[in-house]
C-alpha angles and dihedrals in degrees: 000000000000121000092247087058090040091048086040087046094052085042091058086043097056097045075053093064097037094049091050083040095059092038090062093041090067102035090070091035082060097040095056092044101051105010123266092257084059098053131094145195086238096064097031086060092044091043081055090047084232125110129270080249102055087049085063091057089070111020118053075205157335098290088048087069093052103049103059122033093191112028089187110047096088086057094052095057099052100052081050090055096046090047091047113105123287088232095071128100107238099243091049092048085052085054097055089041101049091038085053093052087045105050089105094046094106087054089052094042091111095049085042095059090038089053094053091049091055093049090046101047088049115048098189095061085050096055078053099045088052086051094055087043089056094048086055101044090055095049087054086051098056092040078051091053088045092052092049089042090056095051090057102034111041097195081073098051089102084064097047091049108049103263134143121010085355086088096052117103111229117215124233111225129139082242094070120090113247119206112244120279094026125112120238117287090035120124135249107197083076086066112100112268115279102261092017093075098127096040094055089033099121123242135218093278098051090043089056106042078052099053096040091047077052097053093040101064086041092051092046099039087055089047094052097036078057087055120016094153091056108048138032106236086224091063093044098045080050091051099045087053089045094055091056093046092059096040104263096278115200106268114258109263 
């Protein structure tokens, strides 16, 4: 491939993810302005100026709109924790690559209260939003277990650090197979290798770094959004990563 197809191709892949990005944009504006049940794909493909059948390249169906704001950003941060340098302790390295994937959280606050009404006001899309929480939180914890193989084992250190298939964009459609449990627009390639089940199957550590990493951005996502005016959501991310690194100590009286 020649640098002008691989730049052409960046350039599809990202109108890709804008396009699924301002689907599901509008699909929330209009869901907390009208209610979820009152939406449909109709108006949340004219509201992102694209065709009901475009929206099918990226949604399997209407709920699937409502449930995750940003399909790809769980992907993104766990090719960032697996490039992230070998140095680094695994829950520091979660920290960098879910700060990285966060930077822009203060510009996305609105979409991100609206999108929690909407959750909260509908409790099916919820279920369904906790299911798609646990997919990605299981994918983190097996890019968690790779990380911590390679470390051990260095035939493995291409892995760890991005190489091979890990660069390649993966493109959300309703063609695609999805492995099971994740919602539509996840991506596959993050399932063990077929025949090498027992060796990627996570452990408890991995489980848990996953699960806590999980709990802290929504922990600090619900504090800021309480007080947006009085801290930055960059200090209280780092706080909130601070306090498990040091063990959650009791805060001073």
């Amino acid at each position: 491939m020649t640098g002008k197809d691989a730049a052409g191709g960046g350039l599809r892949e990202r109108k890709k993810r804008a396009t699924r990005a301002a689907l599901a944009e509008a699909a929330v504006r209009l869901a907390a302005e009208h209610g979820a049940d009152q939406v449909t794909v109709e108006a949340i493909s004219a509201a992102a100026g694209v065709s009901v059948r475009t929206f099918f390249n990226y949604f399997d169906s209407r709920d699937d709109a409502f449930v995750v704001v940003d399909a790809d950003a769980s992907e993104r941060v766990r090719r960032a924790f697996l490039a992230a340098p070998p140095e680094l302790p695994p829950l520091e390295a979660l920290r960098e690559a879910l700060a990285a994937e966060l930077r822009e959280a203060e510009r996305q606050h609105e979409l991100w209260s609206l999108h929690a009404g909407v959750l909260r006001s509908a409790p099916h899309l919820l279920v369904r939003n906790l299911g798609a929480q646990m997919a990605d939180e299981s994918g983190l914890a097996e890019a968690i277990a790779r990380r911590i193989r390679a470390g051990d084992d260095p035939d493995d250190d291409a892995v760890a650090s991005g190489g091979g298939d890990a660069d390649a964009e993966a493109v959300p459609h309703r063609d695609q197979p999805d492995t099971a449990g994740a919602r539509p627009g996840s991506h596959p390639e993050t399932a063990p290798p077929e025949g090498d089940a027992d060796r990627a199957a996570p452990g408890l550590y991995p489980r848990l770094l996953a699960a806590v990493a999980g709990t802290a951005v929504r922990v600090s996502v619900q504090h800021w959004c309480e007080r947006p005016d009085e801290l930055s959501f960059a200090d209280v991310f780092r706080e909130v990563f601070d306090l498990l690194a040091a063990g959650l100590p009791a805060p001073a009286r």
